[in-house]
N, C-alpha and C positions, 0 to 999 in steps of 0.2 A: 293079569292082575298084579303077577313081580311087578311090572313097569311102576304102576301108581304107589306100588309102596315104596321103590328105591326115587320116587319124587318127593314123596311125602315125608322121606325121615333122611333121605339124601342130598339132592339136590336141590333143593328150594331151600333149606337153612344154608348151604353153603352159597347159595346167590343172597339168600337174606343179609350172608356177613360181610359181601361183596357190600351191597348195599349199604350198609351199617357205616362200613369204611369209605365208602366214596361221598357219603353226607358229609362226611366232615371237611370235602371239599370243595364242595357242589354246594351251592347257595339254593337252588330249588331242591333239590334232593334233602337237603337239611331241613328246609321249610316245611316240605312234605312230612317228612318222618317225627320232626318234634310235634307236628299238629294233628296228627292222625288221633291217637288218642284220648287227646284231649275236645277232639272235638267230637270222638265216641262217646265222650264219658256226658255228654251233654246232649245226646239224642234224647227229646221229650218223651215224656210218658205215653204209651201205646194207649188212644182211649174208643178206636174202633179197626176193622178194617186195615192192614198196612199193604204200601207197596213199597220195593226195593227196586230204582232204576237203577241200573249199571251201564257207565259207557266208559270208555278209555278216556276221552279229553272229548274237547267241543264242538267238533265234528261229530263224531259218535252220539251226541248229547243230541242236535240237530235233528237224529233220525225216529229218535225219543219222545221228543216235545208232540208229533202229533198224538200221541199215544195218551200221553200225562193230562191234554185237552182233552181227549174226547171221553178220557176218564173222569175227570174234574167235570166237563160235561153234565154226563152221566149221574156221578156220584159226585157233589162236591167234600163230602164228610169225608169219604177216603182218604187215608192220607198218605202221601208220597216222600219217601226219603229216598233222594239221588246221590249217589257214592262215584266217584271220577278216581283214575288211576294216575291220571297228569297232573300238575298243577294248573298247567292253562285252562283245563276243562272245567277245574273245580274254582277258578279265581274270575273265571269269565262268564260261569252259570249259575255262583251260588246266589246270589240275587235274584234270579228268574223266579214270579209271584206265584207260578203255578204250581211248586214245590213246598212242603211243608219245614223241609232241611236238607241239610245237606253237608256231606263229609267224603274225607276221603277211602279209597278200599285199602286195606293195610297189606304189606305183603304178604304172599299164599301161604306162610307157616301153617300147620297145625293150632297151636296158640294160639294167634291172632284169630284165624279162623274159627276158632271156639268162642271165642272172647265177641268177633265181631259179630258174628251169627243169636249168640245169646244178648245182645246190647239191643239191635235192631230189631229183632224175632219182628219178623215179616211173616205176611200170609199168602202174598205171593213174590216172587222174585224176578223182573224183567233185564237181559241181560243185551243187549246189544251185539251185532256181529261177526266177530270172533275174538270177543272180549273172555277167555276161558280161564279160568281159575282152579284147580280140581278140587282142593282141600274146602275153600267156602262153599261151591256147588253140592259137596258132599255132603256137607254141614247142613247147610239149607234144606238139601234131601231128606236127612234124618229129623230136622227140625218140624215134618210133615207141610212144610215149605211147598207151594205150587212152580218150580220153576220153569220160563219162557225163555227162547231163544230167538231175538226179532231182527230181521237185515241180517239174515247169515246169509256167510258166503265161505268160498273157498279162502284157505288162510294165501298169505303173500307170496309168503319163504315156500320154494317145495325143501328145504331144510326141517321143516315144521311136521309134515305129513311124506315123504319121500325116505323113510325109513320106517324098521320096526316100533324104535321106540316111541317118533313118531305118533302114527299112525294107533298105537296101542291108548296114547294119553290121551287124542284128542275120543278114542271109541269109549274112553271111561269118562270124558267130559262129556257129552253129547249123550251118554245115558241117563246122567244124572235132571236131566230137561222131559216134562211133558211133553213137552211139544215144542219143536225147532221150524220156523216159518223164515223161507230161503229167500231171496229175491227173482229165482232162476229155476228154471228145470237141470242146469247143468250144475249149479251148486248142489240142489235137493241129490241130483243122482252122487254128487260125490260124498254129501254126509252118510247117503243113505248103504254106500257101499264101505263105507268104517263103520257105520253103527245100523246093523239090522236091525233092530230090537226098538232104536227111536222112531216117534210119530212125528214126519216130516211134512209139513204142505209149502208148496209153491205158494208164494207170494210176489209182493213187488215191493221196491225200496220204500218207508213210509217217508222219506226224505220231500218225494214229490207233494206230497200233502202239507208239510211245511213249505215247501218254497211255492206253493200255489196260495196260500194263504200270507205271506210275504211277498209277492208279486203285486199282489193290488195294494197294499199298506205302501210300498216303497212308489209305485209310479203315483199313487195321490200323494204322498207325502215325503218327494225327493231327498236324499243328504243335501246335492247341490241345485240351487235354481237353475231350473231348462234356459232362463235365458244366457246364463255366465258360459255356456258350452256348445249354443245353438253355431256357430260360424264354424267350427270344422266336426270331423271326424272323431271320435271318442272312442279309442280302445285301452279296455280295462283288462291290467294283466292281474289275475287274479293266486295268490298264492304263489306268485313267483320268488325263483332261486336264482343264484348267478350267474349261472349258463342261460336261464331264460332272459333274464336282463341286458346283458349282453349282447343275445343275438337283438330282440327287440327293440333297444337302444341304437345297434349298427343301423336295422334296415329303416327305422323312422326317421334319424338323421338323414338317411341316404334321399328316403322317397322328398322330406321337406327340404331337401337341401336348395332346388330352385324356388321353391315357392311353400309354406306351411299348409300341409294338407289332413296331418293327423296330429291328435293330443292325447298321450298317454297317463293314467290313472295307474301307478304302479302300486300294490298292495302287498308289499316282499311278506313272507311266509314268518319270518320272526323281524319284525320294524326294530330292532334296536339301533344306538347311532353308528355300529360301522357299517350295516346295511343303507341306511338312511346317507350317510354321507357319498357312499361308492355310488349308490342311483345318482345322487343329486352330480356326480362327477359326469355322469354319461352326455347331460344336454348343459347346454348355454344358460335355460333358464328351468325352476323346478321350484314349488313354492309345496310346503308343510300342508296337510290339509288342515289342521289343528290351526296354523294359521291364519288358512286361509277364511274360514268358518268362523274366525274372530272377526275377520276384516268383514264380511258380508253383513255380520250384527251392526255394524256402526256408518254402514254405507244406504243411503237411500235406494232404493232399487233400480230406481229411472238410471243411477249411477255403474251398477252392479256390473252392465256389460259388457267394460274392459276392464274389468280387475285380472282378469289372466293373461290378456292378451295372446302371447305365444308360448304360456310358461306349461310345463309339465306336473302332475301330483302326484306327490308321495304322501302315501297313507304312514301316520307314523303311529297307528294304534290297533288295535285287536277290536273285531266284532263289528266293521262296516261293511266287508265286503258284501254279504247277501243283501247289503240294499244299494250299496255303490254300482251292481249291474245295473239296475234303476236308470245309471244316467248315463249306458255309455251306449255305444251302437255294434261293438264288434269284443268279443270276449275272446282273450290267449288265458289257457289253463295253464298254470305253472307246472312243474317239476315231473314233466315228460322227457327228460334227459337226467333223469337221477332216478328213484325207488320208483316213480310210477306216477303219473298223473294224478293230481287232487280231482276232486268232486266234480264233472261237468254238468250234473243236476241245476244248479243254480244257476248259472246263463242260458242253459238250454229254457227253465220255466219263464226267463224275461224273453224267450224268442229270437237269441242273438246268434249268429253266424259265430261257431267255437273253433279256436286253433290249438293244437298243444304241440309237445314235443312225440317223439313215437313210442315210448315204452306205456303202452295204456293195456295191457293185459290184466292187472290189476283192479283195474275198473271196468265193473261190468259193464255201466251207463256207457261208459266211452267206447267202449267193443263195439257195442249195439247201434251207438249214431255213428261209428266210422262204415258199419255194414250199410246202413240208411244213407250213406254219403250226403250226412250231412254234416259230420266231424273232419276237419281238414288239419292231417299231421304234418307237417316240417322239421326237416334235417339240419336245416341250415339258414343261413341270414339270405341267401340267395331268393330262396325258397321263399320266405320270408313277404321279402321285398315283393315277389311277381304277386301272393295271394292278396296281401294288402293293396295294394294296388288296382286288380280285379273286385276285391271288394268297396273301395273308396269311389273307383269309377262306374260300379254299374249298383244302381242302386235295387234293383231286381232282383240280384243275386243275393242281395243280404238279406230280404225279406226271406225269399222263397226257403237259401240256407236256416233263416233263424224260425221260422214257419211249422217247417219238419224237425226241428230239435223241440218246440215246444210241443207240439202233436203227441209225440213220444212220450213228454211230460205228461200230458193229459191223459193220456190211452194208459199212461201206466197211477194214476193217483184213485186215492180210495180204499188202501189198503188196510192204513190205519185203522177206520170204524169195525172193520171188519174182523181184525186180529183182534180188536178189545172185546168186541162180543163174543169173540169164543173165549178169551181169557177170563171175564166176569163172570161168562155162563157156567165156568168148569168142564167145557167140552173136551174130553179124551177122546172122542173119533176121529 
């Protein structure tokens, strides 16, 4: 119990001041901090029922959305106030109509955390992950608050849990939860051996449930028309970093250098212009999707067919990629050569043969189809080269690889209706 008070009255105001002072530098962080408040002070009158979604940014928000449906479903009176801890997540979903509002989490103070908890007074609280807070959880606790832990998992950092003090915060986080619903038996066993005392059940990612309900939207209703892409190979690097551009940039040159056999859909991870300029350095030709998407409005379609000819695309904005797998045939995950492989959920539900780099520990989904070999890791542009390759020429292999990635999606979706009924019901068992 020392631990959470030397966070509570220690640590977290002096990362608070950290903060305080780095806004003043930071253009997001500034944004963040002047609007948090203000967009408290404007949370509507409570007039039935509330719910509090919590996810870190827009990924986390993703695993959410099946939940906020099948709730809205359900109940549409209920009403949902989503709180994001990024700006990306709170600037790229406050719009989404399933939401009644939406603002940002303020940091973990005591203060804030009184202040936020008494503005929102929710009735129940749904947190995401391992999006953990102690002071607002606490809060919420006291506030006779029902709170949910949905999509946990083991956290990133063994920095986080691989000491005392660790291991102490996350057992006073993870109390303060009804019920913590894991994606995994090896998660549920690790919350369960920091927190004896929480009601743990195995689940599965509700992410699947979004990207199966976004699988049929995107293939009837493409970003790019099937015919502007039908003459070669389409691999879409999704979330990619440096290191992944790089290597994938060397081995597509190499494989079309006699003849063009594939066309890359690059989605870099933050599209700003000095990402957007370095991709567009890698090939000969690379055309904006933004203007590419202009050119197709004003093209008759019979026309459509060569407007790319052999050029490459760069995504130069936020929120296409779950539907850009839609149009490609071969999915590279990005930043498997940095903190850890992004989502492999989303190309796995279009049924697409996944590449990433090899640090996928992180990702449970990705452990799971590397054990089902049907996830193929790479070290290198060498490496690179041979699987594309085997993949462009044998068209067998990409079915059957993309096949058993989506199998996995299906065998694992459902989870969602199932988490909201115990959630509505009030089940404590």
């Amino acid at each position: 119990m020392i631990i959470y008070y030397i966070y509570k009255y220690i640590i977290i105001n002096i990362l608070y001041l950290i903060f305080k002072l780095y806004s003043y530098f930071n253009e997001k962080a500034y944004s963040r901090e002047s609007a948090w408040q203000e967009l408290l002070n404007n949370v509507p009158e409570k007039s039935g029922l509330r719910i509090l979604v919590h996810a870190a940014s827009m990924g986390e928000f993703e695993q959410a959305k099946p939940l906020i449906e099948e709730i809205k479903k359900l109940n549409p009176e209920i009403e949902i106030i989503a709180s994001f801890f990024s700006p990306s997540g709170f600037e790229n979903q406050k719009d989404y109509s399933q939401i009644d509002y939406s603002l940002y989490l303020p940091i973990d103070t005591e203060v804030n955390s009184v202040t936020f908890v008494k503005k929102v007074n929710p009735d129940i609280a749904i947190f995401v992950r391992y999006e953990l807070w102690s002071n607002i959880l606490s809060e919420l606790k006291k506030s006779n608050c029902r709170n949910y832990l949905i999509c946990a998992t083991k956290p990133n950092s063994k920095y986080i849990y691989n000491n005392y003090f660790g291991t102490e915060y996350l057992n006073h986080c993870y109390n303060q939860f009804d019920k913590v619903f894991t994606v995994s038996d090896v998660d549920s066993e690790f919350i369960q051996a920091i927190s004896k005392s929480v009601s743990v059940v195995t689940s599965t990612d509700t992410r699947t449930d979004r990207i199966l309900s976004v699988v049929t939207q995107a293939r009837n209703n493409p970003v790019l028309p099937k015919n502007i892409l039908d003459n070669y190979i389409t691999l879409i690097a999704g979330s990619s970093w440096e290191k992944d551009e790089e290597i994938i940039s060397v081995s597509v040159n190499q494989i079309n250098s006699v003849d063009f056999k594939i066309r890359v859909i690059y989605v870099p991870h933050v599209p700003n212009e000095k990402n957007i300029l370095r991709i567009s350095g890698y090939h000969s030709k690379t055309v904006l999707l933004s203007k590419l998407l202009k050119e197709l409005e004003t093209i008759p379609k019979i026309n459509q067919t060569r407007i790319l000819e052999k050029k490459h695309i760069i995504v130069d904005s936020i929120g296409s990629l779950l539907q850009l797998y839609g149009n490609s045939d071969i999915a590279y995950v990005g930043c498997g050569f940095g903190d850890g492989v992004h989502s492999v959920s989303e190309p796995a539900g279009y049924g697409l043969p996944i590449i990433c780099g090899p640090n996928i520990s992180s990702m449970p989904d990705a452990v799971r189809l590397f054990e089902r070999q049907s996830l193929i890791i790479i070290k290198n542009s060498e490496e690179l080269i041979r699987v594309l390759n085997n993949l462009i020429n044998d068209d067998e292999l990409r079915y059957k690889l993309g096949k058993q990635n989506q199998e996995y999606i299906l065998d694992n979706s459902g989870s969602s209706k199932k988490i909201v009924e115990i959630i509505l019901n009030n089940d404590s068992n």
